[in-house]
ZAMARNU-110559 format. One record per residue (C-alpha): x, y, z; residue in one letter. Coordinates in pm, whole numbers, plus 50000, padded with zeros to 5 digits. Example, Ala and Ser with C-alpha at 12.3 -4.5 7.8 and 13.67 -1.06 7.14 Angstrom:
REM residues 2
512304955050780A 513674989450714S 
REM end
This chain:
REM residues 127
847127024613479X 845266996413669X 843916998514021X 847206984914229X 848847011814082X 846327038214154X 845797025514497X 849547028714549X 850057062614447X 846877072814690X 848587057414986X 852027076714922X 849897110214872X 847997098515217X 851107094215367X 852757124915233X 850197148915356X 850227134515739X 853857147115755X 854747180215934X 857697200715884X 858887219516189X 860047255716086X 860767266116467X 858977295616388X 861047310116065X 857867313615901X 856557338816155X 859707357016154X 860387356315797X 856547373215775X 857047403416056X 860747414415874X 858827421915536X 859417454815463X 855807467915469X 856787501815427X 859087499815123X 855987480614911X 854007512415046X 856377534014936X 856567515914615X 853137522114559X 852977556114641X 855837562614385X 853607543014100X 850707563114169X 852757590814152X 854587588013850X 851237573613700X 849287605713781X 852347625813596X 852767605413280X 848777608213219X 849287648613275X 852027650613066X 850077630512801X 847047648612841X 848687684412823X 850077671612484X 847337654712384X 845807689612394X 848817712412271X 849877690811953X 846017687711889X 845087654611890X 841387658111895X 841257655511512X 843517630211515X 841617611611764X 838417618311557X 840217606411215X 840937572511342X 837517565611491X 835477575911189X 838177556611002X 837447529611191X 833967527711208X 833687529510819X 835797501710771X 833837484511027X 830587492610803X 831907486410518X 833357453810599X 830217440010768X 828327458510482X 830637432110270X 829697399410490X 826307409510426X 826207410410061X 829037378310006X 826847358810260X 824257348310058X 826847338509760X 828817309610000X 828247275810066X 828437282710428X 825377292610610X 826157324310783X 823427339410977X 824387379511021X 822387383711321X 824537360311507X 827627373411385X 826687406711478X 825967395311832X 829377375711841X 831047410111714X 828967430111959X 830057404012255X 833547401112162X 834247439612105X 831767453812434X 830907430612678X 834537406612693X 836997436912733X 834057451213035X 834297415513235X 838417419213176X 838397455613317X 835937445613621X 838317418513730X 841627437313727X 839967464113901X 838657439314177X 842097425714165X 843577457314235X 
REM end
């Protein structure tokens, strides 16, 4: 695009902007009729039925036994998390590709702690 054209499409923006649309007001009175206390009510109910899905969760958590479960699935985890890096460690050496395990620890130690804590703090600030 040359510079006519760009100085063009800058005037029609200028212009654009300048102009006003009258409402007569509908935007005030569209904003005082929104149901304030519906949305409140709304809320309420979410926090409600929130609070009584994690009860009912936790009282089955607790009744079906789920700690070993629970327990099972992290030690699970974490030894195929070992044993997998425990892998890297001894293949690294072996490829062409320089891989330094120190910085793929910190990468792993970034992506799995510290990214899902900056996601929580901003949808709780959201909120």
């Amino acid at each position: 695009m040359d510079d006519k054209d760009k100085i063009m499409i800058e005037e029609f923006f200028k212009q654009a902007a300048k102009q006003q649309i009258e409402d007569n007001g509908f935007t005030e009175r569209v904003m005082m009729n929104l149901p304030d206390r519906e949305v409140e009510e709304a809320r309420r109910l979410s926090r409600l039925w929130t609070l009584f899905c994690l009860v009912v969760g936790s009282v089955l958590f607790f009744l079906l036994g789920g700690w070993p479960v629970l327990k099972d699935l992290l030690q699970g985890g974490f030894h195929m998390l070992v044993s997998a890096f425990e892998v890297l460690l001894v293949t690294a050496t072996t490829t062409e590709i320089p891989v330094n395990p120190w910085a793929l620890l910190l990468t792993l130690g970034f992506v799995i702690v510290f990214l899902p804590y900056q996601i929580a703090r901003k949808l709780y600030v959201i909120q």
